[in-house]
Backbone as a ProteinNet text record, in pm:
[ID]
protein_1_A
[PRIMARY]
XXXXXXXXXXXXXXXXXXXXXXXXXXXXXXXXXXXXXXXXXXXXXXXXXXXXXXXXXXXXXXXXXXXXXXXXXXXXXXXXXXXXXXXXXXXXXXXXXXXXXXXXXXXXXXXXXXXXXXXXXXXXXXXXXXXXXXXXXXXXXXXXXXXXXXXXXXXXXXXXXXXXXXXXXXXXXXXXXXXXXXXXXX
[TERTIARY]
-1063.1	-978.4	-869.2	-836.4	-784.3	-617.3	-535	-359.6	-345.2	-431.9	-413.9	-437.2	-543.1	-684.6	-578.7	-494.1	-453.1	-312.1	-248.5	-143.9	-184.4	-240.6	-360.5	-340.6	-398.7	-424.9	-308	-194.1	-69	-23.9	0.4	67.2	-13.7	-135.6	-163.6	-179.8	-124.7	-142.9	35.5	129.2	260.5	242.7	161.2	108.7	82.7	51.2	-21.9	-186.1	-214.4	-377.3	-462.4	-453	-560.8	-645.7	-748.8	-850.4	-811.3	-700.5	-635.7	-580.2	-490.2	-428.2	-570.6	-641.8	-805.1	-817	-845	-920.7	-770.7	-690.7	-577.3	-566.4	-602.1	-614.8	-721.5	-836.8	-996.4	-996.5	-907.1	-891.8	-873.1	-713.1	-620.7	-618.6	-721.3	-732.3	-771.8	-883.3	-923.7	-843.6	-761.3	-628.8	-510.9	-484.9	-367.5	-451.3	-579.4	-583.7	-632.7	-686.7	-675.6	-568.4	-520.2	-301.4	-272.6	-296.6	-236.4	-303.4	-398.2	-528.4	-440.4	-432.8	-417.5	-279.7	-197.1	-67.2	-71.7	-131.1	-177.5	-247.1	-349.6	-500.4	-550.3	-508.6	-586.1	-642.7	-757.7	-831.8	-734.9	-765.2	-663	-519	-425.9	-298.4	-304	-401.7	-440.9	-462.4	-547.6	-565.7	-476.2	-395.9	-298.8	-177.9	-209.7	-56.8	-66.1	-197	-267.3	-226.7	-275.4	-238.9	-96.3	-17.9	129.8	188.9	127.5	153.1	113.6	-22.1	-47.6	41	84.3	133.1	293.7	371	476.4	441.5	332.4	315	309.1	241.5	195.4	291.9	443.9	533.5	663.6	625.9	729.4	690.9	594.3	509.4	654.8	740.6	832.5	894.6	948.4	1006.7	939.8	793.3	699.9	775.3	820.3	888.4	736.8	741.7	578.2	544.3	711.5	728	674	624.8	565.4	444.2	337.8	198.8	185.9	151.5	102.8	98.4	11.6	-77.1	43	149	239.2	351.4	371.2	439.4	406.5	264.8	182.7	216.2	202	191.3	334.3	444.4	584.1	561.6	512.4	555.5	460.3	383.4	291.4	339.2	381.7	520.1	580	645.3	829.5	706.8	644.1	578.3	502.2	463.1	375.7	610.1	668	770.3	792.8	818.8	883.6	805.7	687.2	549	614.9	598.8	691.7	794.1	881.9	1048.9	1017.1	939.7	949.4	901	748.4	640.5	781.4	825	935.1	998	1112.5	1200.1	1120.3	986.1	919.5	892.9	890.1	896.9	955	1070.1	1262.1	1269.8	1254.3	1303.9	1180	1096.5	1037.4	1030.5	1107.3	1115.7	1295.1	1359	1462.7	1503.4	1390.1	1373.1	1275.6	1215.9	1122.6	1133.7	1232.4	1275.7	1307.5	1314.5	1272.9	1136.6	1010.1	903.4	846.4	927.8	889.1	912.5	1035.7	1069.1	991.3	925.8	853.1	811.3	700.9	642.5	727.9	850.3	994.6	1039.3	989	1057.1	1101.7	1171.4	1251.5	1158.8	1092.5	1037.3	1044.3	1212.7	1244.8	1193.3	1198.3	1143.1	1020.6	934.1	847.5	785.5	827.5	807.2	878.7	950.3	989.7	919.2	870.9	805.2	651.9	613.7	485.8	503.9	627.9	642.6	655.3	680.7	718.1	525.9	479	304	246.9	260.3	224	280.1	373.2	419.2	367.8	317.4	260.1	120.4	14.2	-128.8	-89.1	-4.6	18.5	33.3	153.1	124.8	11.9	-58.9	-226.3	-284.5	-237.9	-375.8	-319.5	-202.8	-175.3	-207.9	-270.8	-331	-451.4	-484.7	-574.8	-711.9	-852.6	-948.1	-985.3	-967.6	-1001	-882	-794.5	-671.7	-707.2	-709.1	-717.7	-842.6	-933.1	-1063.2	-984.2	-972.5	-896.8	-813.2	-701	-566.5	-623.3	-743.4	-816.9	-886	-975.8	-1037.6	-978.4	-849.9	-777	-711	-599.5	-521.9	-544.5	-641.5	-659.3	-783.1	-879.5	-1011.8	-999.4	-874.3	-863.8	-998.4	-1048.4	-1155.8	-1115.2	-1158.4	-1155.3	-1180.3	-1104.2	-1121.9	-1247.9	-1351.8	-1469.9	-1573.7	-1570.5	-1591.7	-1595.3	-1487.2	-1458.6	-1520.4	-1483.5	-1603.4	-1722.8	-1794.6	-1906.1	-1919.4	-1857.1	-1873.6	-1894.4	-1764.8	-1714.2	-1852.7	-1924.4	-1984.1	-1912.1	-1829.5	-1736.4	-1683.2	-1661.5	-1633.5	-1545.4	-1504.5	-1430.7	-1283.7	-1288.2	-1172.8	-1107.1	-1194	-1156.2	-1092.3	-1165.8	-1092.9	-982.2	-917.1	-801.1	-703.1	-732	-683.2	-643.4	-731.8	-722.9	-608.8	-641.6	-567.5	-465.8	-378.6	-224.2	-182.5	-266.5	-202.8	-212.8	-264.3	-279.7	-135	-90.8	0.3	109.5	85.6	233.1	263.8	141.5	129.7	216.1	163.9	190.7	324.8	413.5	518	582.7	571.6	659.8	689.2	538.8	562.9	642.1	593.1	683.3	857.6	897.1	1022.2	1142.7	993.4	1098.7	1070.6	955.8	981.9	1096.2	1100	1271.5	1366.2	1441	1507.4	1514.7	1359.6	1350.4	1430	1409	1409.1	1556.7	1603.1	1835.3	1861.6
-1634.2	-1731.8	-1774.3	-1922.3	-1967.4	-1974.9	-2006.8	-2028.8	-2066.7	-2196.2	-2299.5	-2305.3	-2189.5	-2181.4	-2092.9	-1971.9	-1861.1	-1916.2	-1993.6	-2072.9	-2199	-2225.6	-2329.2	-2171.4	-2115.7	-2022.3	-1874	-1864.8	-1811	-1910.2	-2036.3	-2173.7	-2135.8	-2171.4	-2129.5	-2025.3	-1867.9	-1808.5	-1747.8	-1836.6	-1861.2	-1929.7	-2035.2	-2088.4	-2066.2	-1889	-1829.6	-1864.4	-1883.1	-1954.3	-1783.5	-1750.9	-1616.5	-1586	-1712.7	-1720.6	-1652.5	-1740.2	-1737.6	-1578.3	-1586.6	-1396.7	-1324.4	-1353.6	-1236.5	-1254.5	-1308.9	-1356.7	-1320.4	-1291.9	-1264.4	-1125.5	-1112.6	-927.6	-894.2	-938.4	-898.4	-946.7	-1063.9	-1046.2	-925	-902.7	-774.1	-632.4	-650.2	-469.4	-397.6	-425	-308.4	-258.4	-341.1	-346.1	-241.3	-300.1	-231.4	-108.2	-75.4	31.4	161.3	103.6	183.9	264.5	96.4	209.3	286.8	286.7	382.5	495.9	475.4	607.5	717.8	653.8	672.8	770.1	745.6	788	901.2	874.9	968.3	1037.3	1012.5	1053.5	1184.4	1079.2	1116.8	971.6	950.9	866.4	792.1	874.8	826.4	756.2	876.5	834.4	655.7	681.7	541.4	423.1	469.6	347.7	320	415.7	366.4	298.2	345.4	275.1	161.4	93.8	-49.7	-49.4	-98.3	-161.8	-200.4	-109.3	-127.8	-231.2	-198.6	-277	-407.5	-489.8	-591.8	-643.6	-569.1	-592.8	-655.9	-545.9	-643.1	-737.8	-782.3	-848.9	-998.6	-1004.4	-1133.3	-1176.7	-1060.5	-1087.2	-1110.1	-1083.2	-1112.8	-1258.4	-1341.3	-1434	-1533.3	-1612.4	-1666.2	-1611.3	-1431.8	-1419.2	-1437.5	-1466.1	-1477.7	-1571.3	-1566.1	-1667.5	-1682.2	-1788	-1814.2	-1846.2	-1829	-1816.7	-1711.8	-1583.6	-1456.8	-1447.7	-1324.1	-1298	-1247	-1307.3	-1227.9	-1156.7	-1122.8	-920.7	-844.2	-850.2	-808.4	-774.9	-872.9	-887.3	-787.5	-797	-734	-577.6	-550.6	-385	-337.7	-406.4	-359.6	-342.3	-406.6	-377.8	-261.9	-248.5	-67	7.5	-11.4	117.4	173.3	79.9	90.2	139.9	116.4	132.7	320.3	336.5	442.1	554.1	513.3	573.7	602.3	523.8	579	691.2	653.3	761.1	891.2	930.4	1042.8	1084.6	1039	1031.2	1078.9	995.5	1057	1198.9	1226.6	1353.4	1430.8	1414.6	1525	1550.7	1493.2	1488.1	1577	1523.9	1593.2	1731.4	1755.6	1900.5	1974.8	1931.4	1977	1960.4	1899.9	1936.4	2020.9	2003	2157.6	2297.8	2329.6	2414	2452.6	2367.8	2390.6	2397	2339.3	2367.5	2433.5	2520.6	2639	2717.1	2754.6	2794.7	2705.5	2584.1	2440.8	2470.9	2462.4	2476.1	2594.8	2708.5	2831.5	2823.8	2748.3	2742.7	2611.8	2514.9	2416.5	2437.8	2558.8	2598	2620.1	2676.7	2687.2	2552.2	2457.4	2360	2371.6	2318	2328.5	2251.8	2253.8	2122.7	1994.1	1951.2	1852.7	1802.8	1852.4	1771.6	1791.1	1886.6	1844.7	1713.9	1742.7	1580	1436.8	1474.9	1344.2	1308	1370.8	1361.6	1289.2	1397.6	1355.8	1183.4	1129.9	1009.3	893.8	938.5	862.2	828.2	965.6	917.1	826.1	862	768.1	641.5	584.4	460	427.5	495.9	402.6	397.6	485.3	487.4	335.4	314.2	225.6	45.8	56.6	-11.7	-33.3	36	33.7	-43.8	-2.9	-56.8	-184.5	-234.2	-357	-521	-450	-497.8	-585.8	-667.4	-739.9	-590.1	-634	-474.9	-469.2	-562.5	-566.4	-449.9	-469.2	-431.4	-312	-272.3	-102.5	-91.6	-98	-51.8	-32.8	-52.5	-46.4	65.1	36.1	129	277	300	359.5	511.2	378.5	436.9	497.2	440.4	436.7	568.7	579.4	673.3	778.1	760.5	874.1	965.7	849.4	937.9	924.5	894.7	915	855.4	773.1	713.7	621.8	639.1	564.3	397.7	294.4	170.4	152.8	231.9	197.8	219.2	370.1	431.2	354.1	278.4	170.8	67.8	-11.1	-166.8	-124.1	21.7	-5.2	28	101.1	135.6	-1.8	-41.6	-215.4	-325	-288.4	-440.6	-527	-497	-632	-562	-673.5	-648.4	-568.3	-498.9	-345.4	-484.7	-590.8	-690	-685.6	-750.7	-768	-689.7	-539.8	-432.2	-391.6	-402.8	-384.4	-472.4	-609.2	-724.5	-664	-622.2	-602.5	-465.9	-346.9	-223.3	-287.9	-364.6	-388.5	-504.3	-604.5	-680	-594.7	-518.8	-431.3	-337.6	-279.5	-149.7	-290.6	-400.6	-482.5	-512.2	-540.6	-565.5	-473.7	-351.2	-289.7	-179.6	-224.6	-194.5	-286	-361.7	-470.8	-494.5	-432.1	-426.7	-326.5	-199.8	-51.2	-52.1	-186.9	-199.5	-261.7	-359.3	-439.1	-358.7	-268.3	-197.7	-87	-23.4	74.2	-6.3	-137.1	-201.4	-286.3	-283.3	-314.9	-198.1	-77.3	28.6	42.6	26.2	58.5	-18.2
1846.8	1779.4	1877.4	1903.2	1993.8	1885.7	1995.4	1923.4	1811.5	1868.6	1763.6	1615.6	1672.7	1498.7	1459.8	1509.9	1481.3	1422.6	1477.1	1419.1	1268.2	1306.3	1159.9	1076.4	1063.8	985.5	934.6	1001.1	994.2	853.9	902.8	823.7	664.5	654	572.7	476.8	557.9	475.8	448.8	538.9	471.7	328.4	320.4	192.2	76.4	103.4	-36.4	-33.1	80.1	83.4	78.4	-34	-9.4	53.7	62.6	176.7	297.2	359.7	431.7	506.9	368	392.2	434.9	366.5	399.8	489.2	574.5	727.7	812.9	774	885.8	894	753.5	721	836.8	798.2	858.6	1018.5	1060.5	1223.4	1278	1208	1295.6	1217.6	1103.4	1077.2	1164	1274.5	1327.8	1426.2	1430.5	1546.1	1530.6	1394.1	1302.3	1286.3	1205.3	1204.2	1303.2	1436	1561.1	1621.1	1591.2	1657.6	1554.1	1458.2	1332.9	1337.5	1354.6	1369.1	1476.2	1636.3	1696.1	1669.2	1612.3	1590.7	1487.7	1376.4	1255.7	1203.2	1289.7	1300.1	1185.2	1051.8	953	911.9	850.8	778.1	692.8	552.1	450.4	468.8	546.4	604.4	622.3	759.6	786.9	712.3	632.1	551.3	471.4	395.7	320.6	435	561.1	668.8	637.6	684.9	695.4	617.7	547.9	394.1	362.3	410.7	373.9	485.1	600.8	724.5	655	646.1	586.6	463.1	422.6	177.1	313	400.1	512.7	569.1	619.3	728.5	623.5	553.1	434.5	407.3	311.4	293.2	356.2	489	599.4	684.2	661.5	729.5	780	664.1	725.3	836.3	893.6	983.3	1131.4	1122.9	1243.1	1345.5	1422.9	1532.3	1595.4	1587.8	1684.8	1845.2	1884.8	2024.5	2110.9	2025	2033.9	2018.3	2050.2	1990.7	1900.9	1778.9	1659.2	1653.9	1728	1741.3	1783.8	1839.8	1929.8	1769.9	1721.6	1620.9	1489.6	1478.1	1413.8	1415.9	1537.8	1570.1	1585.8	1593.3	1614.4	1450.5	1337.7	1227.6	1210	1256.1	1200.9	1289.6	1425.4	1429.4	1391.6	1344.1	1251.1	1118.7	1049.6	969.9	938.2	1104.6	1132.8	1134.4	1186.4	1224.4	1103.6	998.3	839.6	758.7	851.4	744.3	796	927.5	998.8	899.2	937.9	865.8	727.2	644.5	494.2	486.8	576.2	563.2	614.2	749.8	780.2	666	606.3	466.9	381.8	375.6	255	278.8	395	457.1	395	482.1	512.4	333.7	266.7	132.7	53.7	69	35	83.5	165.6	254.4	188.2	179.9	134.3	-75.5	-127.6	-231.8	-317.7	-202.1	-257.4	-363.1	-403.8	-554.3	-648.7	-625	-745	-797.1	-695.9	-689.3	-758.6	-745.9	-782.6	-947.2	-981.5	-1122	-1184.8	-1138.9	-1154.3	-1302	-1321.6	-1452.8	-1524.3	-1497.3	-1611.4	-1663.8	-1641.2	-1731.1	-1879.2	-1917.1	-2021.1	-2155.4	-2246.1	-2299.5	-2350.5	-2298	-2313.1	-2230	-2066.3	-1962.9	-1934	-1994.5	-2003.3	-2109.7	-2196.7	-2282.5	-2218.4	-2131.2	-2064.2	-1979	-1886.8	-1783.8	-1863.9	-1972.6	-2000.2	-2072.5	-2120.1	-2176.8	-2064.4	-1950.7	-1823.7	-1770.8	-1775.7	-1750.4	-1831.5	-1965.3	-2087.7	-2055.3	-1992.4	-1939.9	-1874.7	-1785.6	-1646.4	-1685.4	-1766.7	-1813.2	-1865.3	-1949.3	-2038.5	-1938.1	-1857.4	-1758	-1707.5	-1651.6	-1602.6	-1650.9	-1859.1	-1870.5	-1946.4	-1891.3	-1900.8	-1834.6	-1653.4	-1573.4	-1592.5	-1526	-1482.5	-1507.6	-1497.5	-1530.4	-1353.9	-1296	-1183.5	-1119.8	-1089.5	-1077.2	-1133.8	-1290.5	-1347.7	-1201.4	-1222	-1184.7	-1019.6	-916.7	-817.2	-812.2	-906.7	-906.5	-954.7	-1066.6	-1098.5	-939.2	-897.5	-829.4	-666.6	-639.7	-554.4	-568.9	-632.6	-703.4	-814.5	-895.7	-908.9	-892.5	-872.3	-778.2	-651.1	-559.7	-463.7	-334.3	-374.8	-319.5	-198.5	-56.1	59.6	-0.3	75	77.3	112.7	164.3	163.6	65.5	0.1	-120.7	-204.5	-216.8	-332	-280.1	-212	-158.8	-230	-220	-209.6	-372.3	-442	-590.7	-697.5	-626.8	-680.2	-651.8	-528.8	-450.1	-410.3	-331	-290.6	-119.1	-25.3	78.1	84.1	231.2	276.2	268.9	317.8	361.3	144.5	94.9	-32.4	-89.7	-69.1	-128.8	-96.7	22.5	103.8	38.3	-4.7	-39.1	-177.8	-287.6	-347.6	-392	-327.2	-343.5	-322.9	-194.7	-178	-311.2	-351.2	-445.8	-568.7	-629	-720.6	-737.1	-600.2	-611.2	-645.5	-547.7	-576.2	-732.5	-781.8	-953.1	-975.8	-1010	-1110.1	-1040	-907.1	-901.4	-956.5	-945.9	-1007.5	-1126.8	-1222.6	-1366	-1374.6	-1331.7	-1342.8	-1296.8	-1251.7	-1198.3	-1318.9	-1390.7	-1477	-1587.6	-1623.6	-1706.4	-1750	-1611.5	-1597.8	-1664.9	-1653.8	-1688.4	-1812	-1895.3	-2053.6	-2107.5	-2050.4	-2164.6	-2158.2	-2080.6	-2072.9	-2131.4
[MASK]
++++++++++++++++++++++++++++++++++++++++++++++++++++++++++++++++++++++++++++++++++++++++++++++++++++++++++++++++++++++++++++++++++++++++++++++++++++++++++++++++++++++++++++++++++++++++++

């Protein structure tokens, strides 16, 4: 793909041209997800990096200065991207390591919080299954059967590109519902 086509096709998928977003996805995934590999070198990790790298990259399209290389642009954001995955897993460490007796009392919950907690799941099942079925079926097979973006392409019948497309507009859904929902209930 020459500048030009690659710039034609940026424009458009500043646009919202889905088409568009797909084929920009399916240029530079194997790209995005090599360097990520490379850095994280777990599967899964990976694929969920991508994905997040792309769900930024779509939604960051206005900041593209096009004086630069895409791809260049591209991979500074799954850096910074691959760098936060670090940062949180460390944290998540360092605070389990430091709240090992949270953990230990975990089963001590009180049964208020356990009924809260269990009313907070009942929200989001509920959310779920407020979704698009395409979307459940995805968020479904993603999260809680834990199924590879490929696993799924192939369960679904639909391309490895689609499904990718699909898992990131899906989590955006139904964060977004789960966001304004926090704020019905106050």
């Amino acid at each position: 793909m020459n500048d030009e086509q690659l710039f034609l096709l940026i424009q458009k998928a500043k646009d919202k041209d889905q088409k568009a977003q797909t084929k920009l996805i399916n240029v530079f995934w194997v790209d995005v997800f090599s360097f990520v590999m490379k850095k994280v070198r777990d599967e899964n990790d990976t694929d969920e990096i991508t994905v997040n790298v792309f769900s930024k990259v779509l939604s960051k399209l206005d900041m593209f200065d096009p004086h630069f290389q895409f791809k260049t642009w591209i991979l500074t954001i799954a850096q910074n991207t691959v760098i936060d995955f670090w940062r949180k897993k460390n944290r998540d460490n360092e605070d389990a390591v430091e709240n090992l007796d949270e953990v230990k009392n975990q089963y001590a919950k009180s049964p208020e919080e356990l009924l809260i907690s269990e009313e907070e799941q009942k929200k989001i099942i509920k959310t779920i299954e407020s979704l698009d079925a395409n979307y459940q079926d995805i968020i479904k097979l993603r999260f809680f059967e834990e199924k590879s973006i490929k696993e799924i392409a192939e369960e679904l019948g639909i391309s490895v590109a689609n499904t990718k497309v699909r898992v990131m507009r899906a989590k955006k859904v139904l964060a977004e519902l789960l966001k304004n929902n926090e704020f019905d209930d106050n």
